[in-house]
Structures are given as structure tokens and as C-alpha cells.
N, C-alpha and C positions, 0 to 999 in steps of 0.2 A: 436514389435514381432521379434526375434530371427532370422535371417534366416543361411541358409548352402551356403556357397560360393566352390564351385568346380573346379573353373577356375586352381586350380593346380592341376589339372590332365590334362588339354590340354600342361600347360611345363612339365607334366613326359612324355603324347605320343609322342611330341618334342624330347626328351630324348633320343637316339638312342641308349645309354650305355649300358641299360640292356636289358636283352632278354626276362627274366619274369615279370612284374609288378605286385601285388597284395593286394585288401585292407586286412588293418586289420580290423577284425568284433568286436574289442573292443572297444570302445569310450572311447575317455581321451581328458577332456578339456584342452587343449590346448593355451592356448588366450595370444596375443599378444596385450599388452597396449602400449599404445602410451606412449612418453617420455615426453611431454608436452601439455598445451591444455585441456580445462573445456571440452569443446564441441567437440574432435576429436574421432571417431569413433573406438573402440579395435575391431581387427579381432581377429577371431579365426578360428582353423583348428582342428576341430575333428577327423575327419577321416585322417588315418596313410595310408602311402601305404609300401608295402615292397618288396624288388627285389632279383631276382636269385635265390641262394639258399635261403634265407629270404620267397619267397614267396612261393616256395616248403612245406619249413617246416611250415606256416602258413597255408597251403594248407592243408597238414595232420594232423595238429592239428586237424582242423574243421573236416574232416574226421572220425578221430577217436572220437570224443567228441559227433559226431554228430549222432540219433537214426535213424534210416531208420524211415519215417513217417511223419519226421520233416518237411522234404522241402518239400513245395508243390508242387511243379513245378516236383520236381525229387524224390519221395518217396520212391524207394529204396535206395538212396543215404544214409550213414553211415553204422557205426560197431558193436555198440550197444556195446562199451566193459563194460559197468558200468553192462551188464549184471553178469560180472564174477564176480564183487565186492560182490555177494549174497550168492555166492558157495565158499565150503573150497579151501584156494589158495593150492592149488601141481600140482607137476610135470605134470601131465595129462591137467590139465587145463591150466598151459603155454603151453602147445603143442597146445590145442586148439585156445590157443588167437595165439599163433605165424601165426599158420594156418589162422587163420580170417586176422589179417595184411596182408599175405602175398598176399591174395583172394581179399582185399579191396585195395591195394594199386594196385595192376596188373590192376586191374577192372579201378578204379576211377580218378586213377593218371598217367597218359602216360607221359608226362614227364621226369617220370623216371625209371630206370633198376634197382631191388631189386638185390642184392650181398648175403645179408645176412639178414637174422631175426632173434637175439636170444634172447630169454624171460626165465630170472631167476625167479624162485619164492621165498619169501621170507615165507615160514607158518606162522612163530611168528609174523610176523607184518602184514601177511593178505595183501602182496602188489608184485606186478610185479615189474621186471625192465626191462624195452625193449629196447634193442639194434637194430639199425637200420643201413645195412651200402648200399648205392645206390651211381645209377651212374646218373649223370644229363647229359647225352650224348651230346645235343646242347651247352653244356655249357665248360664241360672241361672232360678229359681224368679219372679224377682222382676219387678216391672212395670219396663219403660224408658221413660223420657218424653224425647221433642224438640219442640222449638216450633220455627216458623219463620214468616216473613211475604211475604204474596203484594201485590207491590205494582210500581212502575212501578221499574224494568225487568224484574224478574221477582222467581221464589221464591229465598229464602235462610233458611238455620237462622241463629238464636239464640244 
């Protein structure tokens, strides 16, 4: 039987480098084969971790992708933006989703200091582009920018 080996994440809390640690919720096999050897054991690492700004924007990924409902534990948690995906994309409704970002990330994400939100609509193609630009204060002076697009099947970064 399979099992999950974790013990790499006791050398990332070692790790004093980064400030933010964070998994990824995607799973990707991983597996390291041995170089020799009938009978020697392949590890493998499923689980990704991601740091600083990495784990920010992995942070708001999940965020935004995520329905208020979903997490048990925290059931307001998400944006529900695939709601928009149902309604004619214009001007109006980017203002709305900008508005939701800007409500869901103030809320959810302390971390960090929103600068900017701007969300283009595209009609013809029925899709957002959302512009993102924050300040990760613990971390550095400077502005951080992510783009990403809201469109049929859902949001994704750039």
C-alpha cells in the first residue's frame, strides 16, 4: 500500500529563508526512482509547497476558484466568481467582480495591501482579465502584480 511521506516539510519549518510557506492543493506525481537496484524503494513527493509571493498567489488562486460552502470548516470562505461566467460579460459586471476581489481579498488575505484591481471585459469572447497589483508588506517595499482570466471554465493566473 502507497503511503505519504511528509517528513519534508519538518526541512522547509527548518528553513528560516522564507516568510510564507504554502501547499499546493494540486497533486502531481512526482516519484523519484532509484538509479539501481530490483528491490530499492521509489519515493515520491506529491505534495508541492510554495513560498513568499508563490504562496500568496497560490493563496488567491484557491480564493477565488473557491464557492463559499465548499470548506467545511470555514463556509463563507470563497468568491464564487464562476458565478459571473452565466451573465453577459460588460462593463457593469467587471465592476462587480472587481468589487468582489477587492471585498474577498481585504477579508480573506491579510497578508496583503491591495494597490490596485482592474478587470477588463472582453464581450466577444465572454471573458475577464484581472489585473492585480499588491503590496506584500512583511516581505518587500515593492508592488507585486498578477494577472489572470475569468472565462469558461473558470479563473486562472497568467
Amino acid at each position: 500500500m502507497p503511503t505519504i511521506n511528509l517528513n519534508f516539510l519538518k526541512k522547509q519549518q527548518e528553513d528560516k529563508a522564507h516568510l510564507y510557506t504554502d501547499l499546493a492543493l494540486d497533486l502531481k506525481n512526482n516519484s523519484n526512482l532509484p538509479q539501481a537496484g530490483l528491490f530499492r524503494e521509489s519515493t515520491s513527493t506529491d505534495i508541492e509547497v510554495s513560498h513568499d509571493e508563490a504562496a500568496i498567489k497560490n493563496s488567491l488562486q484557491n480564493l477565488f476558484t473557491t464557492m463559499p460552502g465548499q470548506k467545511l470548516l470555514n463556509p463563507d470562505y470563497g468568491l464564487n466568481l464562476a458565478q459571473f461566467l452565466f451573465m453577459p460579460a460588460t462593463t457593469s459586471m467587471a465592476r462587480m467582480i472587481g468589487s468582489r476581489l477587492l471585498e474577498g481579498i481585504e477579508k480573506y488575505e491579510p497578508r496583503v495591501s491591495v494597490i490596485n484591481v482592474n478587470v477588463r471585459v472582453f464581450e466577444e469572447q465572454s471573458e475577464y482579465q484581472i489585473d492585480l497589483a499588491l503590496k506584500i508588506p512583511k516581505i518587500s517595499d515593492s508592488t507585486v502584480s498578477f494577472s489572470g482570466i475569468l472565462k469558461q471554465p473558470g479563473f486562472s493566473f497568467v
